[in-house]
C-alpha positions as CSV (number, residue, x, y, z in Angstrom):
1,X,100.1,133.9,68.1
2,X,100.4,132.5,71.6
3,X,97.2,131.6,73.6
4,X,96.4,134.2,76.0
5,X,95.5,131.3,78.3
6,X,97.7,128.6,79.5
7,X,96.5,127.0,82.7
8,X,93.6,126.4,84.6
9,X,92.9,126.8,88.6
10,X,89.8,125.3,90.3
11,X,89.4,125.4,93.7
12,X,87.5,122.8,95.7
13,X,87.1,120.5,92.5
14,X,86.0,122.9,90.1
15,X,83.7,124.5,92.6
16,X,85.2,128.2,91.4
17,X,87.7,127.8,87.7
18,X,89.7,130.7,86.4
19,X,92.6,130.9,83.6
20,X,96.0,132.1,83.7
21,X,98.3,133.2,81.3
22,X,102.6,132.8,81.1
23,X,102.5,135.5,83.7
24,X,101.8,135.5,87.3
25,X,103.0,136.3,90.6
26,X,103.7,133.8,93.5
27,X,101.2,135.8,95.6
28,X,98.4,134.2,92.4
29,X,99.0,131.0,94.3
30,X,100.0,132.1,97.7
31,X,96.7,134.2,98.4
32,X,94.3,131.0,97.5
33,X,96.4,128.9,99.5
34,X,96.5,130.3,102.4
35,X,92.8,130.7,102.9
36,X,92.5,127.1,102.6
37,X,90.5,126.1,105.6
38,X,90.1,121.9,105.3
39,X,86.2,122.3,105.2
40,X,84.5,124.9,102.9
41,X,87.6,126.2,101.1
42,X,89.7,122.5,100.7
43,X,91.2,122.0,97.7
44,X,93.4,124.2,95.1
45,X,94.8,122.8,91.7
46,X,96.5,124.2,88.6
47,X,96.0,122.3,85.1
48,X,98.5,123.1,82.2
49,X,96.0,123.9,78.9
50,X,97.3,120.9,76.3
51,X,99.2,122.8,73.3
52,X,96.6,124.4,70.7
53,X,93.2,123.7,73.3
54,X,91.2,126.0,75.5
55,X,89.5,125.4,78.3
56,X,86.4,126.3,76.3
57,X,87.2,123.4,73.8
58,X,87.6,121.3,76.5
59,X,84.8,122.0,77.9
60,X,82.5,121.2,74.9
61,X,84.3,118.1,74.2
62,X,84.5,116.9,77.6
63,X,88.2,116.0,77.6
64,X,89.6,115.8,81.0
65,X,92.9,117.3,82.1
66,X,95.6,114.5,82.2
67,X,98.3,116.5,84.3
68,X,98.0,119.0,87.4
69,X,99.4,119.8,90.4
70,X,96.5,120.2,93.1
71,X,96.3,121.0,96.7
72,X,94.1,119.9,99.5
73,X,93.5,120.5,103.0
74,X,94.1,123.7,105.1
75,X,96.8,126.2,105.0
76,X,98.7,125.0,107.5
77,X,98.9,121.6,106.7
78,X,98.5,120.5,103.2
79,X,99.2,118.0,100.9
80,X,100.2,118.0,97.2
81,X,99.5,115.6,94.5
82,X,101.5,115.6,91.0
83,X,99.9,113.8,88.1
84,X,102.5,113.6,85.1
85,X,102.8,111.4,81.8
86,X,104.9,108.1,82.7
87,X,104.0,104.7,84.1
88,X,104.7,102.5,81.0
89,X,106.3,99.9,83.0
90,X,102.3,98.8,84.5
91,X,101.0,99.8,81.5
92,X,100.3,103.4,82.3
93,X,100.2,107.0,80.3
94,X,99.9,109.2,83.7
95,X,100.9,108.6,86.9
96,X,99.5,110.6,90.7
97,X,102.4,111.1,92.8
98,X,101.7,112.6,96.2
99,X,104.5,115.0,96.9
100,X,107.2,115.1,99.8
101,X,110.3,116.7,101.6
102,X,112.8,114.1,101.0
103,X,113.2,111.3,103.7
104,X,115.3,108.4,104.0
105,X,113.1,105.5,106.2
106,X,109.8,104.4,105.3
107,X,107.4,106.7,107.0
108,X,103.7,105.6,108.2
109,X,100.8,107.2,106.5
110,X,99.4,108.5,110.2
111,X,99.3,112.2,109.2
112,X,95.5,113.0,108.5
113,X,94.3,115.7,105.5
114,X,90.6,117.3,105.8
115,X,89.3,117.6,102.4
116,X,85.6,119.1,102.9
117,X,84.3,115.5,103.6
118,X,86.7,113.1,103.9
119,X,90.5,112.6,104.9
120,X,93.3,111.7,103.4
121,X,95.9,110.3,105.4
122,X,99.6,110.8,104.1
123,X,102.6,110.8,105.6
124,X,104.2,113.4,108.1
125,X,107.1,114.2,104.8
126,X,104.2,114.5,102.8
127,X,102.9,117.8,104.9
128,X,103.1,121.4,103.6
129,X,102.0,125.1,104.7
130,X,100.7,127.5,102.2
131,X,103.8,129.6,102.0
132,X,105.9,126.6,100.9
133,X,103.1,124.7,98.6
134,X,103.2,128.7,96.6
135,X,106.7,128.3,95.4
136,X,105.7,124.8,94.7
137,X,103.0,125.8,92.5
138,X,104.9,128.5,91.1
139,X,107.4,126.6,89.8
140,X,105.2,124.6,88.0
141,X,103.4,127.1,86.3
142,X,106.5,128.1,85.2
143,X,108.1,125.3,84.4
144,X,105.6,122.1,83.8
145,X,107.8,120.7,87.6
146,X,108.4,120.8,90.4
147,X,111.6,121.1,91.3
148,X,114.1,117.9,92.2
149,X,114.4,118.5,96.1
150,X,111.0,116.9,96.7
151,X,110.1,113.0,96.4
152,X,106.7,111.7,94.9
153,X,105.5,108.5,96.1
154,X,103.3,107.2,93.3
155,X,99.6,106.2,94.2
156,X,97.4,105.7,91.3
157,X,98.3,105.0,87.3
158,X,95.9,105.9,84.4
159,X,95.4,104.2,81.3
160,X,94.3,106.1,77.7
161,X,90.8,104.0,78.2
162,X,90.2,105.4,81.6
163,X,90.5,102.9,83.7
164,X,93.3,103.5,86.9
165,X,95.7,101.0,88.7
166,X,96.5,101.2,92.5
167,X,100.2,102.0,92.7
168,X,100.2,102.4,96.9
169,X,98.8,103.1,99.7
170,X,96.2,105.6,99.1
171,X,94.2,105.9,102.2
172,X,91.2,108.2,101.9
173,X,88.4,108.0,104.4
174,X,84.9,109.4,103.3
């Protein structure tokens, strides 16, 4: 029998968590997102349940979730972070990709995020509105992805003993 669960949304870093199933409507993401505000209501992420786990098991175990797709800022300009399995090359079993329009040049990290307390600065590819970061999330509900047409510059590896490895430019301000 399937699990009746399989992902997990927090907003503002677990401040509110509720779990989805396989079905859901853009507007599950859409709605969230667009009340994102930069100060009280900042961040939004979604967190595939591992195969054969609840949240509840997770929970009592204290595992953490090693991939997501999370959003933070407000709903006109926010900016999306990917964490997936991969990163072998440095030693790696996740990477933290922030996620982009496609660009060609090198582009300055100039554009700032609000996050409750602190900014993020990414660059001006690396900007989204609600409506957009919705079929963003939507797609990866649905499919573990996001799709192709958008770059991720990586920022931050993770190794199986917890311990992380710059991969970028990462500027956060507290």
């Amino acid at each position: 029998m399937a699990a009746a669960f399989t992902h997990v949304v927090k907003s503002n870093g677990g401040e509110l968590v509720s779990q989805i199933g396989r079905t859901v409507t853009r507007e599950r993401f859409a709605a969230p997102l667009r009340r994102r505000d930069g100060q009280v209501r900042w961040g939004f992420g979604l967190f595939p349940l591992p195969p054969d786990r609840t949240y509840d098991d997770m929970l009592a175990s204290g595992e953490e979730f090693t991939e997501y797709l999370q959003a933070g800022g407000s709903a006109d300009a926010l900016t999306i972070e990917l964490r997936k399995a991969g990163g072998a090359e440095v030693g790696c079993e996740w990477v933290r990709y922030v996620v982009g329009h496609p660009h060609i040049e090198s582009l300055p990290l100039d554009t700032e995020i609000t996050l409750g307390t602190s900014t993020l600065y990414v660059n001006a590819a690396e900007v989204f509105d609600a409506e957009e970061a919705a079929d963003i999330f939507l797609s990866y509900h649905q499919s573990g992805a996001i799709p192709e047409t958008y770059s991720l510059r990586p920022v931050e590896g993770y190794r199986r003993d917890g311990s992380r490895v710059d991969l970028g430019d990462n500027r956060r301000v507290q």
